[in-house]
C-alpha positions as CSV (number, residue, x, y, z in Angstrom):
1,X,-13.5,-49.7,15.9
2,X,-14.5,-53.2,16.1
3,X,-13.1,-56.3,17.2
4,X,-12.0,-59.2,15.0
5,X,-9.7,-61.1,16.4
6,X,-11.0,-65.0,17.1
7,X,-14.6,-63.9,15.8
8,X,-15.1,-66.1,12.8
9,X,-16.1,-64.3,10.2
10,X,-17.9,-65.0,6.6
11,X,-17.2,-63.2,3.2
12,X,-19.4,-64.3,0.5
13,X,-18.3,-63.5,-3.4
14,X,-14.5,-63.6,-4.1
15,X,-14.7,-60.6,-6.8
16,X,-11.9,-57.8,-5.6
17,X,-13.0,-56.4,-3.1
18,X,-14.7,-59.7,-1.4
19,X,-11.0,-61.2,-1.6
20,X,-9.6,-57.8,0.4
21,X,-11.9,-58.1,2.4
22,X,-11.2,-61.7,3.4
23,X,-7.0,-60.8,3.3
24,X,-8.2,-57.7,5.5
25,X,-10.0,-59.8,8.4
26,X,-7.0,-62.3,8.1
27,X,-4.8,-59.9,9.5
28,X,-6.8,-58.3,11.9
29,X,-7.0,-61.7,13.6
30,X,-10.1,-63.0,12.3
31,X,-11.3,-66.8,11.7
32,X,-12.1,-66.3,8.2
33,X,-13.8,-68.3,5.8
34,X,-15.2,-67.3,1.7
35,X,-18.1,-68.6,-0.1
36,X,-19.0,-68.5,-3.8
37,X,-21.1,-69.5,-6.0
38,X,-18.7,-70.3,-8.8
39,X,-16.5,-73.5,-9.0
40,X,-12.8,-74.3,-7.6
41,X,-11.6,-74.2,-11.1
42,X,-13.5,-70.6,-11.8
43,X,-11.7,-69.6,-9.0
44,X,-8.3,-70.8,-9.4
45,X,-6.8,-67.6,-9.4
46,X,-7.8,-66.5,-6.2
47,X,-8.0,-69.7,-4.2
48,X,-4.1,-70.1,-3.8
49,X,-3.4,-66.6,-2.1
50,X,-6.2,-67.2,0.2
51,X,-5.4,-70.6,1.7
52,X,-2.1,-69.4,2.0
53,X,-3.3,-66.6,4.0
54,X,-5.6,-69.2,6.1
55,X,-8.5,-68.4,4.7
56,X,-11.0,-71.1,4.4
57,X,-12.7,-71.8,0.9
58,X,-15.9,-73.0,0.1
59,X,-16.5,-73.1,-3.8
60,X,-19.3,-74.5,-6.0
61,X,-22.4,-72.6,-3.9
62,X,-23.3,-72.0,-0.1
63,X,-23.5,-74.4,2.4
64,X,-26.1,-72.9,5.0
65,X,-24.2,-74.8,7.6
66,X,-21.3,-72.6,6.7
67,X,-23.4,-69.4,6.9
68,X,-24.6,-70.0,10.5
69,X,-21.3,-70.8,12.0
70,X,-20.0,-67.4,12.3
71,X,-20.1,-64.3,13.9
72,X,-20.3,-62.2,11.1
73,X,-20.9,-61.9,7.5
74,X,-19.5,-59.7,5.5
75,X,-21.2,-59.6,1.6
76,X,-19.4,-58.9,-1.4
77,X,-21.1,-55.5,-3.4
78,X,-21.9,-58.3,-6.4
79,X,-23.8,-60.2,-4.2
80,X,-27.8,-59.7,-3.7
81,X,-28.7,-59.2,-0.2
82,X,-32.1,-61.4,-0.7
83,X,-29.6,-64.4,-1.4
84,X,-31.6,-67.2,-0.4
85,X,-28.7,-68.3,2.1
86,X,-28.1,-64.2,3.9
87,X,-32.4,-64.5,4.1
88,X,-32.0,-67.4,6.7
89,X,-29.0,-66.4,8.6
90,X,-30.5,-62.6,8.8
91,X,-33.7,-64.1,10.4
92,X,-31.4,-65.2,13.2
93,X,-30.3,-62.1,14.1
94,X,-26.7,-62.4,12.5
95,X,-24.8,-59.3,11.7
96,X,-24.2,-58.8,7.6
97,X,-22.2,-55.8,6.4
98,X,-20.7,-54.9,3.4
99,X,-16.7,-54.2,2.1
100,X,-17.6,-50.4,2.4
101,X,-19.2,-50.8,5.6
102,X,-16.1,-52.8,6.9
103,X,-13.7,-50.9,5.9
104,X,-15.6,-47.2,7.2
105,X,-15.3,-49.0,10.9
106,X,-11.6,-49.1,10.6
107,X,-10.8,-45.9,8.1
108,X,-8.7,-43.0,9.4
109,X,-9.7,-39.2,9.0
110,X,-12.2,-37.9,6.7
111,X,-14.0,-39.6,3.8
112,X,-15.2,-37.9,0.6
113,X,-18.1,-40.2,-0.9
114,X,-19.3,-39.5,-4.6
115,X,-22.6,-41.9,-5.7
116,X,-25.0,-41.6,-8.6
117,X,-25.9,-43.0,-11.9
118,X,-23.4,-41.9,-14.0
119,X,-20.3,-39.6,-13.5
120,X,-19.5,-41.1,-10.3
121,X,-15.8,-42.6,-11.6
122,X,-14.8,-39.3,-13.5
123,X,-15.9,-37.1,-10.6
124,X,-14.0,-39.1,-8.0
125,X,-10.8,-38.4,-9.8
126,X,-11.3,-35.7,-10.4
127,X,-11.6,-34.6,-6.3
128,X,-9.3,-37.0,-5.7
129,X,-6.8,-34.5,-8.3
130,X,-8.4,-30.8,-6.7
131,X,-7.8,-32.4,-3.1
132,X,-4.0,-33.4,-3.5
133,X,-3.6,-30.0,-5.7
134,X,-4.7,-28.1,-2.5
135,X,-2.1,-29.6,-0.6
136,X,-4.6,-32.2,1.6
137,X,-3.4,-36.0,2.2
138,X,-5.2,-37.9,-0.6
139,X,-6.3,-41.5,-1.9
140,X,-8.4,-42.2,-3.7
141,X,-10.5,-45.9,-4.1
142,X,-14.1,-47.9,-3.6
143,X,-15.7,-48.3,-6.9
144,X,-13.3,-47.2,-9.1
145,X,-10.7,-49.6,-8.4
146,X,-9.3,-50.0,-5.0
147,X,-10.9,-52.0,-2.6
148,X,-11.8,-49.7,0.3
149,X,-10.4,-52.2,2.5
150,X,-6.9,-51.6,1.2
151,X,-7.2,-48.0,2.3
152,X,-7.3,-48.6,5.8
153,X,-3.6,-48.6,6.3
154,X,-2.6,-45.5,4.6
155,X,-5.2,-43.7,5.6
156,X,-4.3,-40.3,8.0
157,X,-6.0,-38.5,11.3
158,X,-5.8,-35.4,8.9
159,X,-6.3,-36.8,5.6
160,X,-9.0,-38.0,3.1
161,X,-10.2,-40.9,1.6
162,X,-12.1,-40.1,-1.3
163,X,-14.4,-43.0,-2.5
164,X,-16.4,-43.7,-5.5
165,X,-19.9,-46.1,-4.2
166,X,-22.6,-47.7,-5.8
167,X,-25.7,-48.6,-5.1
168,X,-24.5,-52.1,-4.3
169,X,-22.1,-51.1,-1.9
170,X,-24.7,-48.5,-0.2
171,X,-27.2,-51.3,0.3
172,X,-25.4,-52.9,3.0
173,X,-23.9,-49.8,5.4
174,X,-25.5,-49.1,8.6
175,X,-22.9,-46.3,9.9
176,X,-20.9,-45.5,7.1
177,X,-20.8,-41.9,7.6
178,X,-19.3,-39.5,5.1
179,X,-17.8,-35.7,5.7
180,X,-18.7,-34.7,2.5
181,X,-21.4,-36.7,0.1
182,X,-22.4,-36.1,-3.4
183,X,-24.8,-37.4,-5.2
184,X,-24.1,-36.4,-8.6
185,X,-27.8,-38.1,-10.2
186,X,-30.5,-40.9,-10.3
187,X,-31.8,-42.3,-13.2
188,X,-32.8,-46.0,-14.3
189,X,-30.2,-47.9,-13.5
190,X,-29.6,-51.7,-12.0
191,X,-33.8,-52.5,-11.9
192,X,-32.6,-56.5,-12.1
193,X,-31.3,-56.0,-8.8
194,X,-33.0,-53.5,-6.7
195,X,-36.8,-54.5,-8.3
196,X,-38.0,-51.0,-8.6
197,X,-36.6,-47.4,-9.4
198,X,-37.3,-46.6,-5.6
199,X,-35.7,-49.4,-4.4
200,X,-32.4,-47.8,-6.0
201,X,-33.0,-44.3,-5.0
202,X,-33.5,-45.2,-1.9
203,X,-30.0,-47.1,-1.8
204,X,-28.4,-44.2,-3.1
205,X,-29.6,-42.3,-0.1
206,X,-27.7,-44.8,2.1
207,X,-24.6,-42.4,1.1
208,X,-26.2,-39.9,3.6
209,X,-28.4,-41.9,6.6
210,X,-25.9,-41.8,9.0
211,X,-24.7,-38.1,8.6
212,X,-25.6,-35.2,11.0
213,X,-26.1,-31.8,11.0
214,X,-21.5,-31.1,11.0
215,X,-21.4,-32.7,7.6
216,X,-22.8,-31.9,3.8
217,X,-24.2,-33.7,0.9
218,X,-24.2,-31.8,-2.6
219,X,-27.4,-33.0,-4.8
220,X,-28.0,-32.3,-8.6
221,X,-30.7,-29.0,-8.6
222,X,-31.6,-30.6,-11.9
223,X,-32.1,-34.2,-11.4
224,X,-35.8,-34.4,-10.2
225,X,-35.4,-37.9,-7.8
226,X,-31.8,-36.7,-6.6
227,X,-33.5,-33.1,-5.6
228,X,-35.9,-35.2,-4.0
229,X,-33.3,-37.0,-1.4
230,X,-32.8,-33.4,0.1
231,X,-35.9,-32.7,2.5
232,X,-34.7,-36.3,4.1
233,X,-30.7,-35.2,3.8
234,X,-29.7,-35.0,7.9
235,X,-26.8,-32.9,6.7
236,X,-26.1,-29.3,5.5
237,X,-27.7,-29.6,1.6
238,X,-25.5,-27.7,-1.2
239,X,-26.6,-27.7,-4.7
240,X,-25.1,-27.8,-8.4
241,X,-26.9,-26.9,-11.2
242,X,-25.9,-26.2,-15.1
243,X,-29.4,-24.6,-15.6
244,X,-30.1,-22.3,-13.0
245,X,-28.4,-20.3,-9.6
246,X,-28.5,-21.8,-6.4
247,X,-28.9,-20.7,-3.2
248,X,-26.0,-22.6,-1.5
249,X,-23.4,-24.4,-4.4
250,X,-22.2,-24.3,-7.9
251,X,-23.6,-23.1,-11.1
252,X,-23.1,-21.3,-14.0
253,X,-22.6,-17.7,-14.9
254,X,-21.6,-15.3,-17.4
255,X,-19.4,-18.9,-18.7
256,X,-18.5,-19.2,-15.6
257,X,-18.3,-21.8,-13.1
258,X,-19.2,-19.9,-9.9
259,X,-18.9,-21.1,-6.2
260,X,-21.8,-19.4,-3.3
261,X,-20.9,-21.3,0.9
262,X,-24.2,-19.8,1.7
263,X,-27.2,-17.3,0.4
264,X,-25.6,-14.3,2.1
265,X,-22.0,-15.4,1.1
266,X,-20.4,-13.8,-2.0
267,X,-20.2,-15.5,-5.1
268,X,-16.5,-16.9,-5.7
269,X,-15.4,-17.3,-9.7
270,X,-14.0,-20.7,-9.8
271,X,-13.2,-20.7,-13.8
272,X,-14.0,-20.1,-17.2
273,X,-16.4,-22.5,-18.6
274,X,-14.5,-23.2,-21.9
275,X,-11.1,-24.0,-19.7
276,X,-13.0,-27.5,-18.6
277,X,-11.3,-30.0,-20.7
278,X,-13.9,-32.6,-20.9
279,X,-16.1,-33.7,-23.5
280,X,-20.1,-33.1,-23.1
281,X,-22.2,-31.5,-21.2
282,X,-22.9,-34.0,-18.5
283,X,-18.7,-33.3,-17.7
284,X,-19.6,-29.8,-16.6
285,X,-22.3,-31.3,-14.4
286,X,-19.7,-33.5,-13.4
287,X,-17.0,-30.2,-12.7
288,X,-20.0,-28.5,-10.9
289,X,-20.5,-31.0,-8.4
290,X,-17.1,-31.7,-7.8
291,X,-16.8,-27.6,-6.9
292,X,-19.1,-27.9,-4.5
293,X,-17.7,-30.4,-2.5
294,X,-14.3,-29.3,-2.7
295,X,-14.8,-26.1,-1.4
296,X,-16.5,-27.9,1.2
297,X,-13.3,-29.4,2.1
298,X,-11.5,-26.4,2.2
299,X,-10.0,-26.6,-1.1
300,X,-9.2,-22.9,-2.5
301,X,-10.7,-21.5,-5.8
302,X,-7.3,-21.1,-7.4
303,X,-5.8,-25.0,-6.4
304,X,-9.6,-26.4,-7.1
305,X,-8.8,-24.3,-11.0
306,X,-5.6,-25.4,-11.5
307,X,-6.8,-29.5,-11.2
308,X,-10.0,-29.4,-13.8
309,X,-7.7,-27.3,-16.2
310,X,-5.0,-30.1,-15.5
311,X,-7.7,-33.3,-15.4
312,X,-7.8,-35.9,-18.1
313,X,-10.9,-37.9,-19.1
314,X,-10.7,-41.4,-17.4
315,X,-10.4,-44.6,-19.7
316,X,-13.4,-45.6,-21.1
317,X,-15.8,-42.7,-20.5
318,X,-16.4,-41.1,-23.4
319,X,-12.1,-41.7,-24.4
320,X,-10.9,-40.8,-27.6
321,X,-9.4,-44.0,-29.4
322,X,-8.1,-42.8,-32.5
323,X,-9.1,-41.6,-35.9
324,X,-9.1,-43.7,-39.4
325,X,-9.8,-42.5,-42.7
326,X,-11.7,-39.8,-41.5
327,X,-13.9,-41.0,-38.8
328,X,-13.2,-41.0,-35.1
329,X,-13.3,-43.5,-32.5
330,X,-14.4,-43.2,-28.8
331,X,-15.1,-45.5,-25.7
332,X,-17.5,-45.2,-23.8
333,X,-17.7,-48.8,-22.3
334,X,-18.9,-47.0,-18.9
335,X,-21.8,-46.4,-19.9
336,X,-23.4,-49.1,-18.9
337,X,-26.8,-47.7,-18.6
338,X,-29.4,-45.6,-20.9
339,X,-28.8,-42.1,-19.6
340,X,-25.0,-42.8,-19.4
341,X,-25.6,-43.7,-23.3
342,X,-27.8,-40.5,-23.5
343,X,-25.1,-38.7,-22.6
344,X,-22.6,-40.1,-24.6
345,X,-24.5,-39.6,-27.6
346,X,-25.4,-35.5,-26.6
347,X,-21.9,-35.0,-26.9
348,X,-21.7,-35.1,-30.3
349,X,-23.9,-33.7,-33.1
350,X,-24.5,-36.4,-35.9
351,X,-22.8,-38.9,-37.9
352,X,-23.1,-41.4,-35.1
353,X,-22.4,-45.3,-35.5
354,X,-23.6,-46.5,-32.5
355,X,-22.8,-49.9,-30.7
356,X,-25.3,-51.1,-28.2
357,X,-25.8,-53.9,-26.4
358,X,-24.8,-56.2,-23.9
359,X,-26.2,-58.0,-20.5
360,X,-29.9,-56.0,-20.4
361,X,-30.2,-54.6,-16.5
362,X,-34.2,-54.1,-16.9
363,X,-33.8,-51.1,-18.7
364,X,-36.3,-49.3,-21.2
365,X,-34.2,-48.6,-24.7
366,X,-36.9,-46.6,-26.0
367,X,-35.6,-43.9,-24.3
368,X,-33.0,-43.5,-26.5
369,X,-35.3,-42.8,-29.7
370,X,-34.8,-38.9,-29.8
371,X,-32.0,-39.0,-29.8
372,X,-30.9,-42.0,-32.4
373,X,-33.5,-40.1,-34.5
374,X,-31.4,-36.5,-34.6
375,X,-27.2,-37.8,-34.4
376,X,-27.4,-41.7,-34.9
377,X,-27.0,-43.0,-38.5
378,X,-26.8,-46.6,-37.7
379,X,-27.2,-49.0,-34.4
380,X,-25.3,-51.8,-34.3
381,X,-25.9,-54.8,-31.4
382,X,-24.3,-57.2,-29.6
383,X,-24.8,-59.9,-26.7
384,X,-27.6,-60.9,-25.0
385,X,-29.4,-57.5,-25.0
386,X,-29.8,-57.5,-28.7
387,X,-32.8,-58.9,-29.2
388,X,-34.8,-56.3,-26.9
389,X,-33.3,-53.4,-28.1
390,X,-34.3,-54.9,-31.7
391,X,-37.5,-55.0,-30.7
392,X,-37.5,-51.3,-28.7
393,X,-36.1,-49.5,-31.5
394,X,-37.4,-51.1,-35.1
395,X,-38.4,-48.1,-37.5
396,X,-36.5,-45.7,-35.5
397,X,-32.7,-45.8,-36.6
398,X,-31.3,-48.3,-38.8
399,X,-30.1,-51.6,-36.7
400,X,-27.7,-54.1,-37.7
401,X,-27.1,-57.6,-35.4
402,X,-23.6,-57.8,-35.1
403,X,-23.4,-60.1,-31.9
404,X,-20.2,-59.8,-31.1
405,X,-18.1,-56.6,-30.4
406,X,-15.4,-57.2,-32.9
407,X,-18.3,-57.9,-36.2
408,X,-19.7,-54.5,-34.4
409,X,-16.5,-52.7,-35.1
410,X,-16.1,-54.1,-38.5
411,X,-19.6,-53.3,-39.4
412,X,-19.1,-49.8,-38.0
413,X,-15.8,-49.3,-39.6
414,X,-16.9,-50.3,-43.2
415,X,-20.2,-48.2,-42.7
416,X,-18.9,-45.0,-41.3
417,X,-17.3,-42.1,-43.6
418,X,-14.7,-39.2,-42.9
419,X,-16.2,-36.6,-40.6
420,X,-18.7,-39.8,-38.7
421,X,-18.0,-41.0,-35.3
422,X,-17.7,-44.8,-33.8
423,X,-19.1,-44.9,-30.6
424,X,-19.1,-47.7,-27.9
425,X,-21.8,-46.8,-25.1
426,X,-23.5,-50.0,-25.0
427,X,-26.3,-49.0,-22.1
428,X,-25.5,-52.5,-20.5
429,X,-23.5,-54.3,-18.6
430,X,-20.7,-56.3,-19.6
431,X,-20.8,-59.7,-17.8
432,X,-22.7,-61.9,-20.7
433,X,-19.4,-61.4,-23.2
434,X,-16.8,-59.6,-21.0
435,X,-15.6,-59.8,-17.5
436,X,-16.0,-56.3,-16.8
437,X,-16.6,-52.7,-18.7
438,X,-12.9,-52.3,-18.6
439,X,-12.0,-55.5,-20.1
440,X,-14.9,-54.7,-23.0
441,X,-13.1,-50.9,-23.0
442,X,-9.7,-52.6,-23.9
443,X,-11.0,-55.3,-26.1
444,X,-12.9,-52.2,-28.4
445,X,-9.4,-50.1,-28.2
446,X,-7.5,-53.5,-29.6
447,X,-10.3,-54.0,-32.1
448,X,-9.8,-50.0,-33.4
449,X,-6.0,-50.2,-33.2
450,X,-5.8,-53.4,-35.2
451,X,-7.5,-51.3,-38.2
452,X,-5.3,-48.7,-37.7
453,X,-2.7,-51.5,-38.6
């Protein structure tokens, strides 16, 4: 554990987690001041609670004089690590770390990490459910909500903290060190800010680098670049596939989601395929990996049974809204890239009214034509993405420039007939119109409820 009290200490970005981080070092005795780009009046929310706490703000950019006063810097996960200003200090040998890093140094017990593309949010729940149904100390936090940081105090010797991380967050550790890592799939994903598809492999493989040979990662038999990260894995390797058996891990069988610890082991019958109560096929990927790193845990078959039977999809991946005249609603405002969006659409057979669009992330849209061609009737697009997705998929579906998410729904809504589905999975991020997926979930929910009158 390391030692913060009098070391002055830097956090830059003040999104969630940046500001428990800062509250964090606070009270563990740290000189501790923030830095952001965005103005004293953008902040106003968060600047009160922090100079109460005796935090130091700097709004409005970073001062470099600010960045080389301190002993350590500790970078928010929204935050670029080639920030002109962390470039500098770096060269002078300065220590920079991210929230998740932070927050491993200090974390009680075991941790349960759970990375990849998509799925990462619904199969975090999800453990965190199967864990607490076995009967183990529980919480649950990272990505999908709470700050890691805010774990520390409730976290247990015995327990286990079971964390959703990105890429972002990955980017930054140096001994973060799960039990028990999954990494559930890589696909093309955040290219604006790791430069290349390697780039963000590679940072997904940060979930692993500081394992050893006592711990586990479970990898996707069926994702090619995710396979891939097993011959440099440190750890015991443990596999899920819907396509195909496995020598160590989960798969399926007879409809059956089935359970093997090694090659010699015998096969354990988790549960019937057609009790998981998720949409889409990418949810029984999702239920597969989650198997095999539960029963890595120690979680028994029957309590690991009981939870998926139990589990409810999380809001806004792939959530039923509601259904008008006819035609149903679902939000998918997660999926915030083009296989997530792939996904969403495979769940469903046709009579699609798709809404696209968003902040672009350097993401090829042509991807989707297959399947636009077979389920989607119409496209519909908003934000700053529209124009490139325009452009990517003319003569392939029909395409309607909505710009905004309510003209969208509108357009959708006076388009679509009984049987058809409205579908938000806009295969970008939400930051040029919303301030995050959820808020652009809720908005789409409001939007659909309103019709309902």
């Amino acid at each position: 554990m390391m030692e913060l009290k009098g070391k002055k200490v830097l956090v830059v970005g003040l999104g969630k987690s940046g500001v428990a981080a800062a509250l964090f070092l606070r009270r563990q005795g740290a000189v501790v001041t923030v830095s952001d780009v965005r103005s004293a009046d953008q902040l106003a929310r968060e600047i009160p609670m922090l100079i109460e706490a005796g935090v130091m703000v700097e709004a409005g950019g970073h001062g470099i004089l600010t960045f080389r006063r301190q002993d350590l810097i500790v970078v928010s996960p929204g935050v670029p690590l080639n920030t002109p200003a962390l470039a500098q200090v770096r060269a002078f040998g300065l220590e920079i770390i991210g929230e998740l890093e932070l927050a491993a140094r200090f974390l009680k017990g075991n941790v349960l990490a759970v990375t990849g593309s998509n799925g990462k949010t619904t199969t975090t729940a999800l453990l965190g459910e199967i864990l607490t149904e076995a009967g183990l100390a529980t919480q649950v936090g990272g990505n999908i909500g709470v700050p890691v940081v805010d774990l520390i105090e409730k976290s247990q010797p015995q327990g286990w903290s079971v964390l959703e991380v990105s890429s972002f967050q990955l980017e930054s550790t140096a001994e973060f060190r799960p039990q028990v890592a999954v990494i559930l799939n890589i696909t093309q994903d955040h290219l604006d800010r790791h430069g290349s598809m390697e780039n963000y492999a590679l940072a997904k493989e940060r979930i692993f680098a500081a394992q050893t040979g006592q711990d586990s990662v479970v990898l996707n038999a069926d994702n090619a670049r995710a396979a891939e990260a097993a011959k440099r894995a440190p750890s015991k390797v443990y596999w899920f596939s819907a396509e195909h058996t496995v020598e160590q891990g989960a798969w399926l069988e007879e409809g059956w989601v089935v359970f093997r610890g090694a090659k010699d082991a015998a096969t354990e019958r988790i549960l019937p395929l057609q009790a998981i109560p998720l949409k889409g096929a990418h949810n029984v990927e999702n239920v597969l990996a989650a198997v095999a790193a539960a029963r890595q845990v120690g979680a028994a078959p029957a309590a690991i049974a009981r939870a998926i039977e139990k589990f409810k999809a999380v809001e806004h991946r792939l959530e039923y809204v509601a259904t008008i005249n006819g035609v149903e609603y679902y939000n998918d405002s997660k999926a915030t890239n083009v296989d997530a969006t792939e996904k969403a659409i495979a769940a469903f057979s046709g009579g699609i009214h798709l809404i696209l669009g968003g902040k672009d992330k350097g993401s090829d849209y042509t991807l989707l034509a297959p399947l636009l061609r077979e389920r989607v009737k119409a496209v519909y697009t908003i934000g700053a993405a529209a124009a490139k997705i325009e452009l990517q998929l003319r003569g392939v579906v029909a395409l309607l420039s909505c710009e905004t998410l309510d003209k969208a729904v509108q357009a959708a809504a006076n388009a679509a007939r009984a049987g058809e589905i409205v579908l938000l999975a806009p295969a970008c991020s939400s930051f040029d119109q919303f301030q995050s997926y959820e808020h652009r979930g809720r908005v789409f929910k409001q939007l659909v409820a309103d019709k309902r009158g």
